[in-house]
C-alpha positions as CSV (number, residue, x, y, z in Angstrom):
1,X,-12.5,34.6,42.6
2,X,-10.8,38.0,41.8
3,X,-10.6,38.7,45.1
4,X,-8.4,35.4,46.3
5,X,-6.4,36.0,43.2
6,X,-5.7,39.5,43.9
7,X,-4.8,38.4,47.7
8,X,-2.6,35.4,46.7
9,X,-0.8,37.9,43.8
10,X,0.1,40.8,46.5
11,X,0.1,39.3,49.7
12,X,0.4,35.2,49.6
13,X,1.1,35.2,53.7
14,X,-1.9,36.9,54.1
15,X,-3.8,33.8,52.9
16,X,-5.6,31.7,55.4
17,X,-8.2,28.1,55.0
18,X,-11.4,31.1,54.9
19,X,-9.9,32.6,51.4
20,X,-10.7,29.0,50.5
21,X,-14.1,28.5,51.7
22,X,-15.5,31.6,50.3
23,X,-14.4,30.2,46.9
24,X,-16.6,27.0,48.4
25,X,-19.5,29.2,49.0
26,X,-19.6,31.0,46.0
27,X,-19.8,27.6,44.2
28,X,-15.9,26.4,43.0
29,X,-15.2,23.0,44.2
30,X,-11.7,21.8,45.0
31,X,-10.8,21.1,41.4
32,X,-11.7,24.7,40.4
33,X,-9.6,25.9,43.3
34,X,-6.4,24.5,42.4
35,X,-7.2,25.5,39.0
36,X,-7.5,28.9,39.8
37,X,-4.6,28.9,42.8
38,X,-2.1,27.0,39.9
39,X,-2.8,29.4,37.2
40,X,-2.1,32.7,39.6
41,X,0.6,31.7,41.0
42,X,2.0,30.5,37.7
43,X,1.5,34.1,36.0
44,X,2.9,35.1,39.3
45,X,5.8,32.7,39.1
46,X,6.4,33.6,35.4
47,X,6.1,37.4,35.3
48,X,8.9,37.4,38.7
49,X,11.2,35.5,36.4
50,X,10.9,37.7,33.6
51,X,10.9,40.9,35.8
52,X,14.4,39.3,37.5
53,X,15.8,39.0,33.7
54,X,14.7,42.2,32.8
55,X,12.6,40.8,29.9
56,X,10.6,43.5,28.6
57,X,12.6,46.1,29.9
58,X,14.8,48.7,27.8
């Protein structure tokens, strides 16, 4: 799982159908994958915004 989210937080186009199924094979179904892919790129989303505003920044 850690290793998809790592992937999907530094290099999104790098993600292919097989990041997927090895989530599949180590046991997440399809609910637990969107869970995980909607909370990542949601931190991801959020901290961009933030960065871009300078929020947290002197």
């Amino acid at each position: 799982m850690l290793d998809y989210v790592v992937k999907l937080t530094k290099t999104p186009w790098k993600m292919t159908r097989g990041d997927v199924e090895t989530l599949r094979a180590n046991g997440f179904d399809d609910k637990g994958i969107l869970q995980i892919n909607l909370i990542a790129s949601w931190f991801n989303y959020i901290n961009r915004v933030a960065d871009g505003l300078g929020i947290g920044r002197p």
